[in-house]
One Martini backbone bead per residue (centre of mass of N, CA, C, O) as a GRO file, in nm:
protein
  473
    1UNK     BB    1  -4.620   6.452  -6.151
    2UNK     BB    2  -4.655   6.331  -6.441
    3UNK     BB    3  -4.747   6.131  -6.654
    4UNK     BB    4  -4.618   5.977  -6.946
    5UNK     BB    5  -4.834   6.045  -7.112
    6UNK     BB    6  -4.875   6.380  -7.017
    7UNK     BB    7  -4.552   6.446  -7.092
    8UNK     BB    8  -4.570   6.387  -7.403
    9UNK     BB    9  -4.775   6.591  -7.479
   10UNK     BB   10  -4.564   6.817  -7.337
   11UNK     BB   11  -4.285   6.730  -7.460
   12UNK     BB   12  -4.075   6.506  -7.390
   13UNK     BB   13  -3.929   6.444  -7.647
   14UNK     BB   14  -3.700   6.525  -7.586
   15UNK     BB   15  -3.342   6.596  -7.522
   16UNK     BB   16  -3.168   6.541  -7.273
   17UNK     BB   17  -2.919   6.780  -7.386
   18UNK     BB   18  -3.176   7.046  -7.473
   19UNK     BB   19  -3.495   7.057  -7.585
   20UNK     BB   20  -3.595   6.896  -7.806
   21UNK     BB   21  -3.824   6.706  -8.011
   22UNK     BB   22  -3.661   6.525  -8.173
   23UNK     BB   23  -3.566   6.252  -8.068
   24UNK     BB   24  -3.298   6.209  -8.275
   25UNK     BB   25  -3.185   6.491  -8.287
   26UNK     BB   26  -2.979   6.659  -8.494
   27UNK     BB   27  -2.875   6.406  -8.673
   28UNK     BB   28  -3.121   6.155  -8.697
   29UNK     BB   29  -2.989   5.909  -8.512
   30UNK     BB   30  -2.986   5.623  -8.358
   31UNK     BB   31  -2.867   5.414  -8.086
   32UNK     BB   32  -2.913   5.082  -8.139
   33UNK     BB   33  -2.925   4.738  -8.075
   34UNK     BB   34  -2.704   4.680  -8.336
   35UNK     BB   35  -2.474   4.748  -8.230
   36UNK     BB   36  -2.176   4.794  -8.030
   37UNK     BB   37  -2.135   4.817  -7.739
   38UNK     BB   38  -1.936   5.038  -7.750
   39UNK     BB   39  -2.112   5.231  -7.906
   40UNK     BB   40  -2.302   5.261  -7.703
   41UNK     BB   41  -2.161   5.356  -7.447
   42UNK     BB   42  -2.110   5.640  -7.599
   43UNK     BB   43  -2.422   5.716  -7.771
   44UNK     BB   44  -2.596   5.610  -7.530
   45UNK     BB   45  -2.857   5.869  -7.489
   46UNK     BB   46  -2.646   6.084  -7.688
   47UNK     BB   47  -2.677   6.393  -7.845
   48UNK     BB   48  -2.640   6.637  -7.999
   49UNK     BB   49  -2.726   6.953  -7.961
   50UNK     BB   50  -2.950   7.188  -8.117
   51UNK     BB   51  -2.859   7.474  -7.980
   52UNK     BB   52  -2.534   7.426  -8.009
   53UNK     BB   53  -2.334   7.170  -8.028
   54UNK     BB   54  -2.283   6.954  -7.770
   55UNK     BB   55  -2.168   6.651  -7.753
   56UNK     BB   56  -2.199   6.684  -7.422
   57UNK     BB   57  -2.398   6.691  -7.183
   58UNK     BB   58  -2.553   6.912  -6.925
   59UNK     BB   59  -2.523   7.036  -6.629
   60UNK     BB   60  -2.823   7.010  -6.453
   61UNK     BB   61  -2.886   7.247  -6.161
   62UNK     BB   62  -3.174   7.280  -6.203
   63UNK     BB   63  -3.461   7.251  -5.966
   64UNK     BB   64  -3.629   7.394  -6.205
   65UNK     BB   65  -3.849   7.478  -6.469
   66UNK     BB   66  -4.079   7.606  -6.748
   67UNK     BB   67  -4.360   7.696  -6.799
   68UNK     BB   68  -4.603   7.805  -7.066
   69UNK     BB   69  -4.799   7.632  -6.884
   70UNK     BB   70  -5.004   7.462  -6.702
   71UNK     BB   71  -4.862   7.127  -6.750
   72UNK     BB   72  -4.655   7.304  -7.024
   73UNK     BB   73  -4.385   7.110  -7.117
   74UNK     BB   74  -4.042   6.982  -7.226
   75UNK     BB   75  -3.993   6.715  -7.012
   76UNK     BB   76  -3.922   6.931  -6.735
   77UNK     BB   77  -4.024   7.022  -6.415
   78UNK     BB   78  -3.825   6.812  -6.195
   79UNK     BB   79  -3.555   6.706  -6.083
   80UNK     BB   80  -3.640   6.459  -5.928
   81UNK     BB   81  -3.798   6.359  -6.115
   82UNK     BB   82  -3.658   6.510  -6.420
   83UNK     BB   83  -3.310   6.495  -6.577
   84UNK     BB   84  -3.124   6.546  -6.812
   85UNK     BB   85  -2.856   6.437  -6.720
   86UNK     BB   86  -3.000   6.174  -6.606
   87UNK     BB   87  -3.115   6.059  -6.867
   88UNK     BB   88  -2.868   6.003  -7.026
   89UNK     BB   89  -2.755   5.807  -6.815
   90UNK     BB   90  -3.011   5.615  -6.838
   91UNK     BB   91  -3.020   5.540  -7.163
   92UNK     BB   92  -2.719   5.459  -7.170
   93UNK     BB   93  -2.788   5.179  -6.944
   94UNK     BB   94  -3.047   5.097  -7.154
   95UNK     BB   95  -2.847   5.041  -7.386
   96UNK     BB   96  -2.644   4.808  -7.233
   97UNK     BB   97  -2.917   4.650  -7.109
   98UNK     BB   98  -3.139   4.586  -7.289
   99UNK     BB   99  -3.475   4.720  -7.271
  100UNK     BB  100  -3.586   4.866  -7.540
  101UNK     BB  101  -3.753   5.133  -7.454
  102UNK     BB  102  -3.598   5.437  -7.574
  103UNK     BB  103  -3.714   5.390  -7.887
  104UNK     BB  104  -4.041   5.440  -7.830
  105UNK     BB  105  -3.945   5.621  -7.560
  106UNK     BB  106  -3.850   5.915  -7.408
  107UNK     BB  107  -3.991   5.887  -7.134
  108UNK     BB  108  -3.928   5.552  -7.106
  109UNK     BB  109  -3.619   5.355  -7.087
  110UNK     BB  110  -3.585   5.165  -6.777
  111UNK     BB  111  -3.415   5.333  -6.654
  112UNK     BB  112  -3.261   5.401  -6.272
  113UNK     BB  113  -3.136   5.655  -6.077
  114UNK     BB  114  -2.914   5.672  -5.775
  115UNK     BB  115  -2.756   5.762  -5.491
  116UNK     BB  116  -2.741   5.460  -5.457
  117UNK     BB  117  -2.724   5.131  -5.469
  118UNK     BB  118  -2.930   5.159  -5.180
  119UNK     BB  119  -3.118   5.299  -5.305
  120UNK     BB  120  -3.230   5.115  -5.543
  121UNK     BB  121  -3.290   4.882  -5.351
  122UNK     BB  122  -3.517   5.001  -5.151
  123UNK     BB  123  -3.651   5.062  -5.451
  124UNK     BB  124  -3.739   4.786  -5.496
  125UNK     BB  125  -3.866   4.694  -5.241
  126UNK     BB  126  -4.118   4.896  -5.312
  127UNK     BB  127  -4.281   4.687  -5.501
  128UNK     BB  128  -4.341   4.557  -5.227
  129UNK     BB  129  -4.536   4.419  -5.022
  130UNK     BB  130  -4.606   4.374  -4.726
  131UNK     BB  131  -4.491   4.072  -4.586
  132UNK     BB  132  -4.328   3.963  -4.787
  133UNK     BB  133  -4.104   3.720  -4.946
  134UNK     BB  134  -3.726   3.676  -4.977
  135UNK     BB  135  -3.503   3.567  -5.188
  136UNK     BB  136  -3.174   3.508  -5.108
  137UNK     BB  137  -2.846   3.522  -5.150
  138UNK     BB  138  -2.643   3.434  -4.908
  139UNK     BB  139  -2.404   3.605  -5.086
  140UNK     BB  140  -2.370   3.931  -5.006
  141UNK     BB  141  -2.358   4.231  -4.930
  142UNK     BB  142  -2.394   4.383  -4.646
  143UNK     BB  143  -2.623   4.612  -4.695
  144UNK     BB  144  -2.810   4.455  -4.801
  145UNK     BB  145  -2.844   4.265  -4.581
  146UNK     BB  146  -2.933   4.498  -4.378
  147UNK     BB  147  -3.161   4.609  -4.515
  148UNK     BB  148  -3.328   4.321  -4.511
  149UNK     BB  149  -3.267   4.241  -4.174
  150UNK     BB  150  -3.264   4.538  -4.001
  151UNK     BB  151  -3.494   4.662  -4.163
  152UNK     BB  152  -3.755   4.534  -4.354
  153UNK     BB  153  -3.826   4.315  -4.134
  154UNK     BB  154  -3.946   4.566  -3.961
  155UNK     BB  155  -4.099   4.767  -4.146
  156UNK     BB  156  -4.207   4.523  -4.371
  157UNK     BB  157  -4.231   4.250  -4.264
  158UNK     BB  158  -4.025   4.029  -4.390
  159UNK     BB  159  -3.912   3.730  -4.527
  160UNK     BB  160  -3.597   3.604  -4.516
  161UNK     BB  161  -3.459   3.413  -4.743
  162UNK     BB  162  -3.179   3.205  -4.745
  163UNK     BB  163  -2.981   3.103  -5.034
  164UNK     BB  164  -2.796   2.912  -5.208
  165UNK     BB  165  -2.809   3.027  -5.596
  166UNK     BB  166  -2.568   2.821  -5.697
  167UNK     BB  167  -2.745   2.587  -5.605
  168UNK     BB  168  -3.020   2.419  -5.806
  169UNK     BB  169  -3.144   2.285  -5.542
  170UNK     BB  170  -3.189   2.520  -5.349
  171UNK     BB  171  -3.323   2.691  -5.573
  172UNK     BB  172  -3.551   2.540  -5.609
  173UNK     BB  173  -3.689   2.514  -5.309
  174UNK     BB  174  -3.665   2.822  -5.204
  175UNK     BB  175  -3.876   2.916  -5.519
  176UNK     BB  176  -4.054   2.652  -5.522
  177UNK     BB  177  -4.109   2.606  -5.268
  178UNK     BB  178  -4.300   2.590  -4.938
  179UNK     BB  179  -4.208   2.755  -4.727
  180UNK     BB  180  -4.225   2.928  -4.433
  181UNK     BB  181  -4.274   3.220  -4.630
  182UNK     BB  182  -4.334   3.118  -4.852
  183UNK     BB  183  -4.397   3.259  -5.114
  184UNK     BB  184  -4.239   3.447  -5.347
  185UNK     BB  185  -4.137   3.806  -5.473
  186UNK     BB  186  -3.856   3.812  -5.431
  187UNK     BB  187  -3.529   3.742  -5.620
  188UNK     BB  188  -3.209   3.765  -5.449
  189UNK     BB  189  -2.903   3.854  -5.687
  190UNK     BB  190  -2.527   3.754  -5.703
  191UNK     BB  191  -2.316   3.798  -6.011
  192UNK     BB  192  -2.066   3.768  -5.858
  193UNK     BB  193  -2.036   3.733  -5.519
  194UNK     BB  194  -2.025   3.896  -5.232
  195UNK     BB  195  -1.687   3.831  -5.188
  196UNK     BB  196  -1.683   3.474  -5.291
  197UNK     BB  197  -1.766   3.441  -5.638
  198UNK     BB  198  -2.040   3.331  -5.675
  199UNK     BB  199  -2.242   3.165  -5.893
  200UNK     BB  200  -2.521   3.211  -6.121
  201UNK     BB  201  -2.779   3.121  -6.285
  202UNK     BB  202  -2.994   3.284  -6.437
  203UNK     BB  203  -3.190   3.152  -6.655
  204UNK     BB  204  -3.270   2.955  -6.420
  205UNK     BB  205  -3.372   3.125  -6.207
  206UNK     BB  206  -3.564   3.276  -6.369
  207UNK     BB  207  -3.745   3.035  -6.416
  208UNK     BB  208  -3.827   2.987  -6.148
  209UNK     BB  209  -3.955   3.222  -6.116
  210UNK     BB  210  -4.180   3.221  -6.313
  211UNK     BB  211  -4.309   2.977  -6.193
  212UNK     BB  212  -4.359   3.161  -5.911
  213UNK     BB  213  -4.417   3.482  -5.944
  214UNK     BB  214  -4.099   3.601  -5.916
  215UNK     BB  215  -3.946   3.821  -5.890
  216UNK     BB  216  -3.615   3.906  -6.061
  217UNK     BB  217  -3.294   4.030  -5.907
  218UNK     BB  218  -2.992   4.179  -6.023
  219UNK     BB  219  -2.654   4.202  -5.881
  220UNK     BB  220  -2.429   4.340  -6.155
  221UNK     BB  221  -2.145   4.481  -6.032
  222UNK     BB  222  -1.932   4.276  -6.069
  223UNK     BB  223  -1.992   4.251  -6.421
  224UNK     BB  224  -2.144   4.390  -6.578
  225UNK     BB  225  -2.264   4.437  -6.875
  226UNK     BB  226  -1.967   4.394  -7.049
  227UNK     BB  227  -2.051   4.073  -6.938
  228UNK     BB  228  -2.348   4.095  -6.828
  229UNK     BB  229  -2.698   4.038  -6.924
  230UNK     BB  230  -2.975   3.952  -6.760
  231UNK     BB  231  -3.222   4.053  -6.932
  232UNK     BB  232  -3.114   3.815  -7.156
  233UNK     BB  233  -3.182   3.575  -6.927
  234UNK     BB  234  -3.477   3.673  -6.757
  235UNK     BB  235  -3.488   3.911  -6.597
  236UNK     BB  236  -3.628   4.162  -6.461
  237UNK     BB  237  -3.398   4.314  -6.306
  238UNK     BB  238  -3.139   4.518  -6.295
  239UNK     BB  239  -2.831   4.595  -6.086
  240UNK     BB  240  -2.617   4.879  -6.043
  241UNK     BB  241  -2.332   5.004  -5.906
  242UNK     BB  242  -2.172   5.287  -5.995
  243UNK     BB  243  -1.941   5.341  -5.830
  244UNK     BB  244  -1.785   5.132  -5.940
  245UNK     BB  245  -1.723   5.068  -6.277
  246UNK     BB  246  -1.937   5.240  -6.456
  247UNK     BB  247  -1.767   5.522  -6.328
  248UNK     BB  248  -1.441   5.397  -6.248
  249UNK     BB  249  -1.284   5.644  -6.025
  250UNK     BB  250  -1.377   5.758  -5.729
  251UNK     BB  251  -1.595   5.996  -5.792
  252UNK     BB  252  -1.878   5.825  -5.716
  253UNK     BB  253  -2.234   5.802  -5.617
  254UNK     BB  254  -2.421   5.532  -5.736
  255UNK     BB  255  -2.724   5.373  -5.886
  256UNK     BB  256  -2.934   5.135  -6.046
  257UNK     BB  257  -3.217   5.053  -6.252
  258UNK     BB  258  -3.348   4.778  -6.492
  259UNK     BB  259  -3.548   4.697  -6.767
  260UNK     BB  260  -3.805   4.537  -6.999
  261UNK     BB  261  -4.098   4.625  -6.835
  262UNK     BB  262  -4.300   4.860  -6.847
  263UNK     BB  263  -4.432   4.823  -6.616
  264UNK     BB  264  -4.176   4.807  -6.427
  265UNK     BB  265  -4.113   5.113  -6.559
  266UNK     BB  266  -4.408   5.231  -6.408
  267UNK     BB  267  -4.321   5.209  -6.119
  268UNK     BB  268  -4.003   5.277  -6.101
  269UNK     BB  269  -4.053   5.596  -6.161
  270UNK     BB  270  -4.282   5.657  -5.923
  271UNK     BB  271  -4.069   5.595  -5.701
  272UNK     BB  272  -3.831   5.759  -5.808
  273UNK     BB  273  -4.039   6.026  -5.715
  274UNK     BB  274  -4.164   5.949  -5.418
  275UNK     BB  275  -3.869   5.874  -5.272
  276UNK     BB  276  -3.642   6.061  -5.420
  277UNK     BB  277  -3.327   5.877  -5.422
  278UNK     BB  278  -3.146   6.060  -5.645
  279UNK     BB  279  -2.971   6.158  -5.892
  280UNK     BB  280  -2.726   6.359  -5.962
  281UNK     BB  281  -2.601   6.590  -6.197
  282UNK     BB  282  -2.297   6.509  -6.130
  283UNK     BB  283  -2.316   6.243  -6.085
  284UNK     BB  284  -2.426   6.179  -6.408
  285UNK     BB  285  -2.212   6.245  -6.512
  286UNK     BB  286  -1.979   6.127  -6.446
  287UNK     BB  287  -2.101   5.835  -6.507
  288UNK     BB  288  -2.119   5.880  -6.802
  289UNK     BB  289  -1.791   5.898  -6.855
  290UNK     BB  290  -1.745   5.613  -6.705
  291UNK     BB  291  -1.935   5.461  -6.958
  292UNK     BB  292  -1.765   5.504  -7.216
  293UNK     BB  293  -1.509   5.285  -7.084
  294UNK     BB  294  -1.596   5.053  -6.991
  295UNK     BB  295  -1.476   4.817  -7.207
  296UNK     BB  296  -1.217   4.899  -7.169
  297UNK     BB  297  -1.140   4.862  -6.867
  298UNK     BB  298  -1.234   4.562  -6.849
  299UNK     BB  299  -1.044   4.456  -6.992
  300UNK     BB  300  -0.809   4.533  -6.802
  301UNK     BB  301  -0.904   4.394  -6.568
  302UNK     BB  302  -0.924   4.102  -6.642
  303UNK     BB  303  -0.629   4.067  -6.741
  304UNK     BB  304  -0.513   4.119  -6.460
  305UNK     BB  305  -0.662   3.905  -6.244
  306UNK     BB  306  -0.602   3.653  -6.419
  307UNK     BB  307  -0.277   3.696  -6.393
  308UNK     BB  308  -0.286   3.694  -6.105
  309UNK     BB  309  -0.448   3.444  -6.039
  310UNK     BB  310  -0.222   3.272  -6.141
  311UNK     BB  311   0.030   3.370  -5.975
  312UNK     BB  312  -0.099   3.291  -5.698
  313UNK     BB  313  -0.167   3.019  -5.727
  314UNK     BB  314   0.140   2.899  -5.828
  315UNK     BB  315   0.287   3.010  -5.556
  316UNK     BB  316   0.159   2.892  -5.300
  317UNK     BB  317   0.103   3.116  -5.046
  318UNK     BB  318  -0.196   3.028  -5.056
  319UNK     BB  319  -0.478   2.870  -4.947
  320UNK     BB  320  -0.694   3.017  -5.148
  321UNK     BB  321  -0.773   3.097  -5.471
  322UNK     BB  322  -1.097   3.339  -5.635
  323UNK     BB  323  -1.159   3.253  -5.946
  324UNK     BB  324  -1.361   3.240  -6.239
  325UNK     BB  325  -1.107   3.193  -6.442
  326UNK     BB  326  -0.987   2.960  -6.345
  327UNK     BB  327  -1.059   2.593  -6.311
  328UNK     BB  328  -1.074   2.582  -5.979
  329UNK     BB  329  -1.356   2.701  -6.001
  330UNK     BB  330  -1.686   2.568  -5.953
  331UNK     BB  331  -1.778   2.802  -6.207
  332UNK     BB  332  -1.638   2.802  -6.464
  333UNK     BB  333  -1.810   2.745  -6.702
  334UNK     BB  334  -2.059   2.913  -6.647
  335UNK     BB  335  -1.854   3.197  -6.657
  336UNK     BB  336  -1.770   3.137  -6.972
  337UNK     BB  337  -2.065   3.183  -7.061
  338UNK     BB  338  -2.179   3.428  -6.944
  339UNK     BB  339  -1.883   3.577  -6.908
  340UNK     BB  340  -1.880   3.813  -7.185
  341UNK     BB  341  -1.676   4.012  -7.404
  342UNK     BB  342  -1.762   4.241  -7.670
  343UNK     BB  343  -1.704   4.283  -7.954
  344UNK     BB  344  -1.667   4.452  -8.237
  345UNK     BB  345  -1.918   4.360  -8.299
  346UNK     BB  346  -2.288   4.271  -8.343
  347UNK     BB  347  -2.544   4.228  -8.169
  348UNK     BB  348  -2.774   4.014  -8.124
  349UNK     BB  349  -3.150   4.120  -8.132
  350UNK     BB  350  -3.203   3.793  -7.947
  351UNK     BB  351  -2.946   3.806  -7.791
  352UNK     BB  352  -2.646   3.708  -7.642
  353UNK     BB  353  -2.399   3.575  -7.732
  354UNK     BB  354  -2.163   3.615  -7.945
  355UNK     BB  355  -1.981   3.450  -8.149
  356UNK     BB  356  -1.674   3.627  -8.070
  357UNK     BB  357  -1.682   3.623  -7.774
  358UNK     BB  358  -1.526   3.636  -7.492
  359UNK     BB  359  -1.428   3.575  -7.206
  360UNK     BB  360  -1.501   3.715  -6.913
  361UNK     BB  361  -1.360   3.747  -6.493
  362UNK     BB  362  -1.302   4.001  -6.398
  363UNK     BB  363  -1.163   4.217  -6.108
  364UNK     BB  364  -1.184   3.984  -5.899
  365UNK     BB  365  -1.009   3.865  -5.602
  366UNK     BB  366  -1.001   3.588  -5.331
  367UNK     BB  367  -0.869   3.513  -5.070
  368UNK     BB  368  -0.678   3.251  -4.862
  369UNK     BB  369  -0.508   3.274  -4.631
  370UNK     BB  370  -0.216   3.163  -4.421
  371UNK     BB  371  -0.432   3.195  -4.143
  372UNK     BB  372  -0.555   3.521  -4.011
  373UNK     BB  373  -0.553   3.834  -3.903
  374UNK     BB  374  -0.230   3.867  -3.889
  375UNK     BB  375  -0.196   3.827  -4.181
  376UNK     BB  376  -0.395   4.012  -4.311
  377UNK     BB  377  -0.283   4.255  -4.208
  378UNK     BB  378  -0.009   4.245  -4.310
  379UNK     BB  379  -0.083   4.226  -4.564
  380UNK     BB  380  -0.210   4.472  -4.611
  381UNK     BB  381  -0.018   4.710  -4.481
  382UNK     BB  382   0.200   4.637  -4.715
  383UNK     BB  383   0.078   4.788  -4.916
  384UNK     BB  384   0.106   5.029  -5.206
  385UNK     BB  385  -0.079   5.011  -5.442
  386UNK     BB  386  -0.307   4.899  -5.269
  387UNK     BB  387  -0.594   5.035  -5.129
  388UNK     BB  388  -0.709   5.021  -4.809
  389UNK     BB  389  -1.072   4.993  -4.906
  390UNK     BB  390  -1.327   5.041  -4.991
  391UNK     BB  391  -1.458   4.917  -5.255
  392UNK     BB  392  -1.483   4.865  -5.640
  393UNK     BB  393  -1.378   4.974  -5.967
  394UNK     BB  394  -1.176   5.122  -6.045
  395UNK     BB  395  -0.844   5.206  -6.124
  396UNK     BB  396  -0.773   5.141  -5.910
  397UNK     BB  397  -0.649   4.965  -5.650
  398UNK     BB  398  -0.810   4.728  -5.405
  399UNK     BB  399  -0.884   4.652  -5.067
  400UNK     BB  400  -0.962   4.430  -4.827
  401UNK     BB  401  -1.189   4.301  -4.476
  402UNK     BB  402  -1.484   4.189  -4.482
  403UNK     BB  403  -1.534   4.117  -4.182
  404UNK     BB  404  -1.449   4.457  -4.100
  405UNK     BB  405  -1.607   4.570  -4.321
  406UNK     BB  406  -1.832   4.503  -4.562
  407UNK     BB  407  -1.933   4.240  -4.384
  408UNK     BB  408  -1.992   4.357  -4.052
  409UNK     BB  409  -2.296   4.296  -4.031
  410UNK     BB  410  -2.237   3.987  -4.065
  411UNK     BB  411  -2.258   3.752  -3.886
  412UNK     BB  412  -2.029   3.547  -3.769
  413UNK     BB  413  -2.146   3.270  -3.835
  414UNK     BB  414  -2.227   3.330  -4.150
  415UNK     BB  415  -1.925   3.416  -4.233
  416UNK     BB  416  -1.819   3.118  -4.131
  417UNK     BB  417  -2.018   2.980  -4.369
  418UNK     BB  418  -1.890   3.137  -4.637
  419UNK     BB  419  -1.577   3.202  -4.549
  420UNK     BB  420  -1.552   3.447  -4.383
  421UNK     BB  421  -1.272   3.510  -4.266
  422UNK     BB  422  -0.960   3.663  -4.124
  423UNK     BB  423  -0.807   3.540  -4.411
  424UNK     BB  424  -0.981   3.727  -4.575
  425UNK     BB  425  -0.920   3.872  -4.895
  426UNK     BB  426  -1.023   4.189  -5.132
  427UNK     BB  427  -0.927   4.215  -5.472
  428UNK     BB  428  -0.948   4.506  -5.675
  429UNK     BB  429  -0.831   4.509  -5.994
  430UNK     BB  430  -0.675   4.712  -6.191
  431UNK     BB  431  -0.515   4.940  -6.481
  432UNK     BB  432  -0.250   4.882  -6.441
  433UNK     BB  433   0.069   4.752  -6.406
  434UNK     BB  434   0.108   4.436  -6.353
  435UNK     BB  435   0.393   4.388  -6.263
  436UNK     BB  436   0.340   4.636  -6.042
  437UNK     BB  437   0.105   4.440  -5.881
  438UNK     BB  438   0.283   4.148  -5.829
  439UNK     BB  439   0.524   4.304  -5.626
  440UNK     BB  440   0.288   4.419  -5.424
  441UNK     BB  441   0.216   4.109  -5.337
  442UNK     BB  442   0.505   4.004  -5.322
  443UNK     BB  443   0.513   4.171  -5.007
  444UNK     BB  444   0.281   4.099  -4.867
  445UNK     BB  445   0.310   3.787  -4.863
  446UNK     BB  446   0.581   3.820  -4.709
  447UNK     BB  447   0.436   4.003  -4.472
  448UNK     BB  448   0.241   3.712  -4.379
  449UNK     BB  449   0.473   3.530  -4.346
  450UNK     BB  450   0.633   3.647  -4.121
  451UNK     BB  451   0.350   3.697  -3.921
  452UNK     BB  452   0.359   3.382  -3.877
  453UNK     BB  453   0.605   3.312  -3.801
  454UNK     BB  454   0.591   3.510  -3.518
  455UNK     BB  455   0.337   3.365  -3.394
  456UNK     BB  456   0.506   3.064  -3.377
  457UNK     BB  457   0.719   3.142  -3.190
  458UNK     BB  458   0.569   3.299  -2.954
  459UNK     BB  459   0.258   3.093  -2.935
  460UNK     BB  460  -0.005   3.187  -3.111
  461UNK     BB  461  -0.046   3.151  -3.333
  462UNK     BB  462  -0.391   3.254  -3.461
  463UNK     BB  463  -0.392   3.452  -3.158
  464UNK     BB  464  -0.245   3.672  -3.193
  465UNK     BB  465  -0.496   3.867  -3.246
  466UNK     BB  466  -0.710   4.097  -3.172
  467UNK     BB  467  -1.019   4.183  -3.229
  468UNK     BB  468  -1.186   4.368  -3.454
  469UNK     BB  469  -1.398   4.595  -3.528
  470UNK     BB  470  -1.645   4.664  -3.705
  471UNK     BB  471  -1.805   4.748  -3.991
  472UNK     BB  472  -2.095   4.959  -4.134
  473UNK     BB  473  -2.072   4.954  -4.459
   0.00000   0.00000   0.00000
């Protein structure tokens, strides 16, 4: 693969979706940051073809180009290296986190595509030296963690300090004191955190990054570009599971990573053909179709879940409703800054919220229900639209049992002093019709509260069911 620089003098200037040399395509132009949310979403990394003229890119699954001399091509030589496909939805993605570079340079927009979101994490991991110190968020994915502490503090011998950095005197000392494993390389959060949905300030936490000289890296997966952009809040990367909202159908696996520093995008696409753990081109086109509906999806995510989370607080049938939205949760005022949906003006161009821009806390909800694993199971086995899977983000709604599911890597002891006990339910509100989804819930809590008065009758208390494996998905 040419350094980007000689692919450009070579033609990469070509457009997305079909090798013009004109950066700005057949219409002649861009769409630019100046936009809105929305419009960026549908236009952004996208042009019709100059010789079809086909408005929406094409799959290309060839693996590889021709060249007209040797070193002398269009913009693309091998698809691991660059792909015309995944290009487009890299643009598209650049332009709605916002880094800035795609109008410079169609060489390197800043966005790299990758074949799942830990492929994106290892390979973000991968800008740090052997040995590196990481600060990572205490709850994140359970993959996360895996990767983490199971797999790379062997491998690359990494130090991983966990800090709850939600909370800014812990996020202060873990960043910027000097603990145990050093000055850290990369300060790793998620915000809302998978899957207690705890929020982190990222503003504060990049500050203290600058501070100590570490990258930060945040895995915006559960707020989405259309509710948070941490690069305009001062984030070095952001990260993002396409699998999940930005492609929101539940038919596609990938990953993203988005900077706004030059330097730091040409390090991650030198990695990201070197590892080569690559988004194909069927996956970029899925969730390219599913990042133009991105802002209408999320609208209706979070009214729905809203409104759920309202109705299951007030019904007090669960011992306790975790939503960014609620009043009662203890990061509400910070979500509401932060987690804003974007109007349909023009954001301004030194980044931030426009005032007219709304809250939204985004489309996941957690339970604490009343007992153990027996009501959880019957919560969950009870539903009938909500279906029982890993994953979320999707329009469809979906439950899971992170204990047992998706955060089952997570030693016992761990999750339980984040709170993730047995009667702990993850759920990720589609956008159905509310009122079929609260009908749904309101037969599943009747089924959670059956199973708990027959465990209390039988004499077994909260120890009615024996402890189920846990999965490492």
């Amino acid at each position: 693969m040419e350094p980007p620089a000689a692919a450009a003098e070579n033609g990469a200037a070509a457009v997305a979706n079909g090798g013009a040399a004109d950066r700005h395509g057949g219409h002649g132009h861009s769409h630019g940051a100046g936009h809105a949310f929305a419009t960026q979403a549908i236009h952004g990394g996208q042009r019709p073809c100059p010789t079809t003229g086909a408005v929406f890119p094409a799959i290309y699954t060839s693996s590889t180009f021709a060249q007209t001399s040797p070193g002398v091509h269009q913009g693309f030589e091998y698809s691991r290296s660059h792909n015309p496909t995944r290009f487009a939805f890299e643009r598209c993605v650049a332009a709605l986190e916002g880094t800035g570079l795609s109008e410079a340079d169609d060489t390197t927009c800043g966005a790299f595509a990758f074949a799942s979101g830990l492929a994106a994490a290892a390979t973000c991991f991968d800008l740090l030296d052997a040995g590196a110190t990481v600060v990572c968020m205490d709850d994140v994915y359970g993959g996360t963690y895996r990767l983490l502490n199971g797999v790379r503090a062997r491998t690359s011998g990494f130090t991983v300090v966990r800090a709850d950095l939600s909370d800014p005197a812990a996020a202060a000392a873990a960043i910027t004191g000097a603990g145990a494993g050093g000055a850290p390389a990369m300060v790793w959060l998620e915000t809302p955190t998978n899957p207690t949905l705890k929020l982190c300030d990222v503003a504060a936490v990049a500050a203290l990054c600058k501070e100590a000289g570490a990258l930060c890296v945040v895995d915006n997966t559960f707020a989405t570009p259309a509710l948070t952009r941490p690069l305009e809040l001062g984030a070095d990367v952001v990260l993002s599971s396409t699998t999940k909202y930005i492609a929101g159908h539940s038919d596609t696996v990938g990953g993203v990573l988005a900077t706004r520093s030059a330097a730091l995008a040409a390090r991650l696409r030198y990695l990201q053909n070197a590892v080569g753990a690559v988004m194909s081109p069927w996956d970029a086109y899925l969730a390219l179709r599913g990042a133009k509906t991105l802002h209408v999806r999320m609208a209706r995510h979070c009214a729905n879940a809203a409104e759920l989370a309202r109705r299951l607080e007030a019904a007090g049938a669960v011992e306790r409703v975790v939503y960014p939205g609620l009043p009662s949760h203890p990061q509400h005022a910070l979500a509401a800054r932060q987690m804003r949906l974007p109007s349909a003006g023009p954001r301004p161009r030194a980044g931030g919220a426009a005032p007219e821009d709304e809250p939204a806390f985004g489309g996941m909800i957690s339970l604490h229900l009343k007992g153990g694993l027996a009501e959880g199971r019957a919560f969950l086995e009870a539903l009938r639209l909500f279906t029982l899977a890993e994953s979320l983000g999707g329009v469809e709604s979906l439950a899971e049992h992170p204990a047992i599911m998706t955060h089952g890597s997570v030693p016992a002891e761990e999750r339980a002093a984040l709170g993730i006990t047995d009667g702990f339910v993850r759920l990720s509100v589609g956008i159905e019709h509310v009122e079929d989804l609260w009908a749904d819930l309101e037969g599943a809590l009747q089924a959670a509260a059956a199973a708990s008065a027959k465990a209390k009758a039988a004499g077994r208390g909260r120890a009615a069911a024996a402890p189920l494996a846990t999965a490492v998905l």
